[in-house]
C-alpha atoms as one frame of an Amber mdcrd trajectory, in Angstrom:
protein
   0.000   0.000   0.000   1.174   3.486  -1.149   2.314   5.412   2.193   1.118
   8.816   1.682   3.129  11.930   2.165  -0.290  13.774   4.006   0.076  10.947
   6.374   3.531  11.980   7.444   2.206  15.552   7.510  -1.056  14.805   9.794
   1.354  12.887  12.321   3.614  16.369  12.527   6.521  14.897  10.357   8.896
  16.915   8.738   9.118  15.985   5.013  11.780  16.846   2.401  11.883  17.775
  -1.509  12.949  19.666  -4.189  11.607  21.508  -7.209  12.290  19.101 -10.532
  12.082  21.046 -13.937  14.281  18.379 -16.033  12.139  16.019 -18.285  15.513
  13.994 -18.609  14.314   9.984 -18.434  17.871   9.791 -15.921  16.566  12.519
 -13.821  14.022  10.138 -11.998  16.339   7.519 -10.540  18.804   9.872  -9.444
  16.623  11.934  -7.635  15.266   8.750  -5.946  19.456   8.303  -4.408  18.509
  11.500  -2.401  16.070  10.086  -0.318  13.660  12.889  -0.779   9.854  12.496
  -0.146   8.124  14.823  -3.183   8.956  16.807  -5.855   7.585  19.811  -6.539
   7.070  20.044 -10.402   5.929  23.859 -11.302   3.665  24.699 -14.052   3.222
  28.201 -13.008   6.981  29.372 -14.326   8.504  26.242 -15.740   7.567  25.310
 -19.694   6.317  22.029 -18.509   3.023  20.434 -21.295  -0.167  18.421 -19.881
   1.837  15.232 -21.693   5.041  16.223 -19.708   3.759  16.522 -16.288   2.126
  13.039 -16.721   5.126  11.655 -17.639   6.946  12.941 -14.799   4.055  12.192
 -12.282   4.276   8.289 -13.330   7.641   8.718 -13.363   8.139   9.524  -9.465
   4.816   7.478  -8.453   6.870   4.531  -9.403   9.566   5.366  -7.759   7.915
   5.985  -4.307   8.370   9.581  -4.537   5.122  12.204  -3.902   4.729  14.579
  -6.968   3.086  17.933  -6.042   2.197  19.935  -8.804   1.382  23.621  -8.864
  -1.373  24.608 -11.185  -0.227  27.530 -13.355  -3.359  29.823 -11.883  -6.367
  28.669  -9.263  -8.671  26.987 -11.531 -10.427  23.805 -10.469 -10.251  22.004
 -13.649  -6.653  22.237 -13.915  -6.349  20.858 -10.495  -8.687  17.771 -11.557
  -6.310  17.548 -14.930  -2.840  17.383 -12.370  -4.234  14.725 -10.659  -5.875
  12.739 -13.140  -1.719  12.904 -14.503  -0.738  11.281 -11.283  -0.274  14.080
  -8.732  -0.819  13.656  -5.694  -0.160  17.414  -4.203  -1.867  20.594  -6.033
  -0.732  24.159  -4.896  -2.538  26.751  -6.979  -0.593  30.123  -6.368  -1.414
  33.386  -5.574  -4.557  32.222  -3.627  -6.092  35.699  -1.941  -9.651  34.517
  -1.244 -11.980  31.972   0.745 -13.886  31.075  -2.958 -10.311  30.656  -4.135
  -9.568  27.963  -1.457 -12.786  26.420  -1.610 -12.659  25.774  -5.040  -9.075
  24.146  -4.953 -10.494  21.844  -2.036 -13.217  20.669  -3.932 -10.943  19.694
  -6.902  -8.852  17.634  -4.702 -10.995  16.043  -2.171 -14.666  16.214  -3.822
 -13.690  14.956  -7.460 -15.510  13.496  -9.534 -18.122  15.794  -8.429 -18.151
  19.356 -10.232 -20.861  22.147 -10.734 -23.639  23.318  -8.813 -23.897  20.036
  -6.701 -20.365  20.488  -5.488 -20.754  24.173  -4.781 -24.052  22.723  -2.434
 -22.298  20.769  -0.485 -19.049  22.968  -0.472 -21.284  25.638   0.679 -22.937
  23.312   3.309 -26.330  24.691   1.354 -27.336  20.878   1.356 -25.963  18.108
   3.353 -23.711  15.737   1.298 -24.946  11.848   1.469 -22.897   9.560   3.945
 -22.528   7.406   1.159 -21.203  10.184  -1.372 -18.823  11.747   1.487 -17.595
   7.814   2.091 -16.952   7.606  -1.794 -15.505  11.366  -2.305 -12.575  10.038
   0.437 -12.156   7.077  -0.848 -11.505   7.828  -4.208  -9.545  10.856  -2.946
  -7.551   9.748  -0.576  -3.978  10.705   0.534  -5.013  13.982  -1.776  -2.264
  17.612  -0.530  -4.565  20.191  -0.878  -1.686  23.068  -1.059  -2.762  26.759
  -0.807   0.323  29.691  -1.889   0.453  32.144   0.427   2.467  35.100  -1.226
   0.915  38.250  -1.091  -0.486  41.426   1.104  -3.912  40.810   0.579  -3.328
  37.286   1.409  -1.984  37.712   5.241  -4.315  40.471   5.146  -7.079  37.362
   5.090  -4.670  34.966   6.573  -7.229  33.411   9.289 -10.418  32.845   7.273
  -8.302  31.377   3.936  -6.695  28.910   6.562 -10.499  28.008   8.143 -11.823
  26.396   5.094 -12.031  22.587   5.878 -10.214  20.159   3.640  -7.062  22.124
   3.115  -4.017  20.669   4.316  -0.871  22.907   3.486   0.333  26.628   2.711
   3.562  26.944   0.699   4.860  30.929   1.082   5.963  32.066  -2.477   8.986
  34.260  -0.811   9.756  35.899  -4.595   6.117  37.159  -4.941   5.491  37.785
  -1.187   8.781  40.223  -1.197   7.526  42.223  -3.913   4.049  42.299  -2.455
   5.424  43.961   0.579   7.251  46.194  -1.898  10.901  44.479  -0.675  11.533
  42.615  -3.895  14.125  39.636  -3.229  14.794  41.590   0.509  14.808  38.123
   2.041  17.084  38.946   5.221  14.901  42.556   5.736  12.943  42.584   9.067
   9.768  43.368   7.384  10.011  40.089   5.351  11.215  37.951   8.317   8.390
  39.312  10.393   6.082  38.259   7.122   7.361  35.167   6.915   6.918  34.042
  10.846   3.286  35.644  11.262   2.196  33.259   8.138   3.900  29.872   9.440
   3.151  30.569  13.043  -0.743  31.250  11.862  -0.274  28.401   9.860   0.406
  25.821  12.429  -1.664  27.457  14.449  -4.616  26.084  12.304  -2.781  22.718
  12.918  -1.863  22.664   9.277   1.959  22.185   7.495   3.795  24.902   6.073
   6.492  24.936   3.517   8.876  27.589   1.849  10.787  27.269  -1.069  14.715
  28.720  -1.182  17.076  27.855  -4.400  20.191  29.169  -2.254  21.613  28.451
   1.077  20.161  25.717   3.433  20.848  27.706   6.755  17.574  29.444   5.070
  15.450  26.244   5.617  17.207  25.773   8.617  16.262  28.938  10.072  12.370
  28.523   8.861  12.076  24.995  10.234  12.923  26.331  13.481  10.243  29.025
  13.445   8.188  26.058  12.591   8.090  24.662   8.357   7.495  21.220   8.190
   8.136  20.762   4.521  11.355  21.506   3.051  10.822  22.817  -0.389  14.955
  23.212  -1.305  15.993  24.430  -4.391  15.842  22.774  -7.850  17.425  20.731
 -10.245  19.393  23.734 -12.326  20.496  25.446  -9.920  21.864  22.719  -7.782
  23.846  21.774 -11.094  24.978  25.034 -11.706  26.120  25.438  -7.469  28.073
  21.885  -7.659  29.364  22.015 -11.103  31.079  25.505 -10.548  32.390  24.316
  -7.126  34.187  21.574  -8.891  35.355  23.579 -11.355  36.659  26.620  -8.785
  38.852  23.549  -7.063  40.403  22.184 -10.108  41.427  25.570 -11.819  42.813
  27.008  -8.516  45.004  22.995  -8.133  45.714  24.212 -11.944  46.839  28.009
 -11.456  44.044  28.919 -13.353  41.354  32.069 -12.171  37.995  30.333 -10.455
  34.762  31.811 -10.893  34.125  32.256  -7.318  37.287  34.083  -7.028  35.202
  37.019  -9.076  32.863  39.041  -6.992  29.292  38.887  -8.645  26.373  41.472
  -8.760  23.668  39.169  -7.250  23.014  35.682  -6.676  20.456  33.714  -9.002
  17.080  34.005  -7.313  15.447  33.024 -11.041  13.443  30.371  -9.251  12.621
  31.712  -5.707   8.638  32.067  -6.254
C-alpha cells in the first residue's frame, strides 16, 4: 500500500523535496538516491506540457516519490487535470480569497463531483450523502490540498483562507510575497522575516503544514524549520547543477593556477526560481 506523504504531515513529520524542472528519463532515478519524499514540479513558471507533467508524475509514483504539482493559476479544472496525470499534491498560487480555497479543495478532495452540486455541499447549502462523502474520500484519498500564500492581501485574510475545511498545506511564495510587501528579493529585511513568521506561526496554528521554497543556502530552511516549516521545499534541479558544477570547477582551476569563478565578486546571486 502506497504510504502517503499527508500521512507523514497529519502525524507532525517533517518531510523533504525539491523543485524538478528536467524532463531527462535519468533525472528520476537519481533523484530517488537523495532520499527525498516529493517533488515539486511547477507549471506556473517552468515550460512544462499536460503530456510532460504526466510523464513525470508516473515517473516519481513509481519510484515511491510524492509529486506535487502547482497549477499555473487557481482553476479547479486544472487541479482535476494534475491529478488525473498522477499528482498527488496541487498548490494553486497566488490564492487571496476563501472562494479561491474552496474551489481548490473541492478539486482535490470532492472529485468526480463538479458544478452546482459540489458548490451545495461545499457551501454546506445541502448536506452531502454519507454514502457520497464515504466515496468522495475514498476515491480521494492521501489527496495535498496546497494553498500559496504570497501576497499582502493574502496575510491580510490569513485566518479565514486557513479556516476552510479540507485544506491541508500553505507553501509561502517568498519571490512574490517580497515584492508584495514592496521588498523585492529583501529576504534577510525585518519586514520580510516578520512576514514570513506571522504566516507559518498562523499556519500551524490552524494545525496545518507549512512549507517555503529557497534555491540558495540551506541555513535558510534551517532557520524557517525552526520558526516552525514542516516541509522543506529546497531548491531545484538547475540550480543545484549550476552550485556543484562551478564548485568543482573553482577547485580544479585554482590545483591548476588557473582564475575560479568564485574568485570574481558577482552582482547578485540567481534568485530566477525563488517564487
Amino acid at each position: 500500500m502506497e504510504s502517503t506523504l499527508l500521512e507523514k504531515l497529519k502525524n507532525g513529520g517533517n518531510v523533504y523535496g525539491t523543485c524538478i524542472t528536467s524532463t531527462g528519463p535519468m533525472w528520476p532515478s537519481a533523484v530517488k538516491k537523495t532520499g527525498v519524499d516529493f517533488v515539486f514540479i511547477d507549471t506556473e513558471h517552468i515550460p512544462i506540457g499536460r503530456t510532460e507533467m504526466a510523464v513525470l508524475c508516473q515517473q516519481f509514483r513509481h519510484l515511491g516519490i510524492t509529486p506535487i504539482v502547482r497549477i499555473p493559476c487557481p482553476d479547479p479544472y486544472l487541479a482535476c487535470q494534475a491529478i488525473d496525470a498522477g499528482a498527488k499534491g496541487i498548490v494553486a498560487p497566488y490564492l487571496e480569497s476563501v472562494a479561491q480555497v474552496t474551489e481548490l479543495v473541492g478539486a482535490t478532495k470532492y472529485r468526480p463531483l463538479k458544478g452546482k452540486i459540489l458548490q451545495n455541499y461545499l457551501s454546506g447549502a445541502v448536506r452531502i450523502p454519507e454514502n457520497m462523502q464515504e466515496y468522495v474520500a475514498k476515491y480521494n484519498a492521501g489527496n495535498i490540498c496546497i494553498a500559496n500564500i504570497e501576497s499582502v492581501p493574502a496575510m491580510d485574510n490569513l485566518d479565514a483562507l486557513l479556516s476552510v475545511p479540507g485544506l491541508d498545506a500553505v507553501f509561502i511564495g517568498p519571490h512574490d510575497l517580497s515584492v508584495s510587501l514592496g521588498l523585492p528579493e529583501q529576504y534577510d529585511h525585518p519586514e520580510f522575516e516578520k512576514a514570513v513568521s506571522y504566516i507559518i506561526r498562523t499556519t500551524r496554528a490552524k494545525g496545518l503544514a507549512i512549507g517555503i521554497h529557497f534555491s540558495l543556502e540551506p541555513e535558510r530552511q534551517i532557520q524557517w524549520m525552526k520558526e516552525g516549516a514542516n516541509i522543506v521545499v529546497h531548491s531545484f534541479d538547475v540550480a543545484l547543477f549550476v552550485q556543484k558544477l562551478n564548485a568543482d570547477f573553482d577547485k580544479i582551476k585554482r590545483a591548476a593556477g588557473d582564475p575560479a569563478a568564485g574568485d570574481v565578486p558577482t552582482a547578485s546571486n540567481d534568485h530566477s526560481l525563488i517564487v
